[in-house]
C-alpha positions in Angstrom: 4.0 -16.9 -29.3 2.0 -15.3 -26.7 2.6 -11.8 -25.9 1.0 -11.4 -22.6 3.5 -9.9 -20.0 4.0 -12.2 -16.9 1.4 -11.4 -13.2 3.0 -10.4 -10.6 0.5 -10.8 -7.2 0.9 -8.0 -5.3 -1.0 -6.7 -2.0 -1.2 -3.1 -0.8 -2.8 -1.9 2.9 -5.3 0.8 3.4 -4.4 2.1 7.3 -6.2 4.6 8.8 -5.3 6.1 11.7 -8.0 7.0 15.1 -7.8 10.6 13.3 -8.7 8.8 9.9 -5.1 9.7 8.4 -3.8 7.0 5.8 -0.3 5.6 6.4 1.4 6.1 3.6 5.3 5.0 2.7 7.9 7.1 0.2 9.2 4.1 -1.9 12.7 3.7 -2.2 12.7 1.1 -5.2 11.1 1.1 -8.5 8.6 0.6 -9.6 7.8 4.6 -8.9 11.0 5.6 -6.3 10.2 8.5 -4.7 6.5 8.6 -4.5 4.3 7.6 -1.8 1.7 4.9 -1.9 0.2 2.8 0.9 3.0 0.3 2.1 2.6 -3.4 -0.2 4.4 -5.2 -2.5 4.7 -8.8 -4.0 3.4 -12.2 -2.3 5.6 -14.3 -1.8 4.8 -18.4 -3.5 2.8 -19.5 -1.0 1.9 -16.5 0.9 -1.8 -15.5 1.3 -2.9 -12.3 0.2 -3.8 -12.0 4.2 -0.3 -13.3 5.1 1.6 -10.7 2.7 -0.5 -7.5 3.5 0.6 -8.5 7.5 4.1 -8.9 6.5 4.5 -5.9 4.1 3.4 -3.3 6.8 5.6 -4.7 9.1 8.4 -4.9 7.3 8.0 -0.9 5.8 6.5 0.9 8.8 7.1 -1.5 11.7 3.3 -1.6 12.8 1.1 -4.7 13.3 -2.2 -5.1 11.6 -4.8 -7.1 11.2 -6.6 -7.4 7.4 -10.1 -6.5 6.9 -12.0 -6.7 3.6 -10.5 -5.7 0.5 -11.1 -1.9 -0.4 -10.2 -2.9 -4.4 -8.5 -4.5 -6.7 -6.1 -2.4 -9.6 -3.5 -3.4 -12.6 0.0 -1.3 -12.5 2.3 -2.1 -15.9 5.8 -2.2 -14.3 8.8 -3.3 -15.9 7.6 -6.2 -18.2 5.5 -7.2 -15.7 2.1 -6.8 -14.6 1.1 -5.7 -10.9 -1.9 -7.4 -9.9 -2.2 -5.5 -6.7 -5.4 -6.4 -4.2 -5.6 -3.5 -1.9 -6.9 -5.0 1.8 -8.3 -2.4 4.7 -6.6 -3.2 7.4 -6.6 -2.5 11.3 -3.7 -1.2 13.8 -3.1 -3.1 16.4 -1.3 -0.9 18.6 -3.5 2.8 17.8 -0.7 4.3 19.4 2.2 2.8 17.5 4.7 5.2 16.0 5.7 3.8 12.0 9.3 3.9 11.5 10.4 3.2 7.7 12.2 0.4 6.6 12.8 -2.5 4.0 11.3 -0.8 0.8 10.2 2.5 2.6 12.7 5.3 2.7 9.8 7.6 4.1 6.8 6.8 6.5 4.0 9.1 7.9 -0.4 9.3 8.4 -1.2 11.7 6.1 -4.4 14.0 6.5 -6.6 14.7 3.1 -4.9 18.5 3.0 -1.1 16.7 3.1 -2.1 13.8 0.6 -2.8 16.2 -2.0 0.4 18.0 -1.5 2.4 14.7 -2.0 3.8 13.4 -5.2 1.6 10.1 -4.8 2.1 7.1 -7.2 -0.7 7.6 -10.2 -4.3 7.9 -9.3 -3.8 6.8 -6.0 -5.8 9.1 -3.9 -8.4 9.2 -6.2 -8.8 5.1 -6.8 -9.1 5.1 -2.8 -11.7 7.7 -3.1 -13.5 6.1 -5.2 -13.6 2.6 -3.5 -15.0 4.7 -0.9 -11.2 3.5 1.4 -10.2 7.5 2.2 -13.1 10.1 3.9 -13.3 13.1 1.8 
């Protein structure tokens, strides 16, 4: 009997704004409710990763993007599951697009280096982007 917990696929987008401020999304449903991370979530059976990263960031912030390479890759234990969550950099379409919150997102904003650390940010979040090099500073 194997003990392995089941994979969930998951995507998450790395925005930047023209100021270089990372769009970031309060989440209103586990896993981690209340705490802000880049919008993302699960891909849908036969979605591509590029497909679900477009999708997700519509449906939370309401903005268009286009996916650029992938800033990282990271494990999350949730529930009994696994997140298996590909992080993509991605491109607004519309720099002047104002992200309203919706679908999972309770909470929307770009968020400067100095208000990033003063959020309560899912774990190691701002740190695993600074270390793929995704966030200046």
């Amino acid at each position: 009997m194997s003990t392995e917990l089941p994979v969930v696929p998951c995507v998450g987008a790395v925005v930047l704004d023209e100021a270089g401020r990372l769009l970031v999304i309060r989440r209103g449903h586990a896993p981690s409710a209340g705490m802000w991370s880049v919008p993302g979530g699960r891909i849908e059976p036969g979605e591509a990763p590029v497909e679900a990263v477009v999708r997700e960031v519509r449906e939370e912030t309401g903005l268009a993007v286009r996916p650029g390479p992938v800033a990282g890759r990271l494990t999350i234990p949730g529930d009994g599951v696994v997140y298996d969550v590909t992080d993509v950099v991605c491109t607004l379409l519309d720099p002047a697009a104002e992200p309203v919150a919706g679908d999972d997102a309770d909470a929307v904003l770009f968020a400067d280096a100095v208000t990033l650390d003063r959020l309560s940010c899912t774990p190691r979040l701002v740190e695993t982007l600074r270390q793929w090099g995704a966030l200046p500073g």
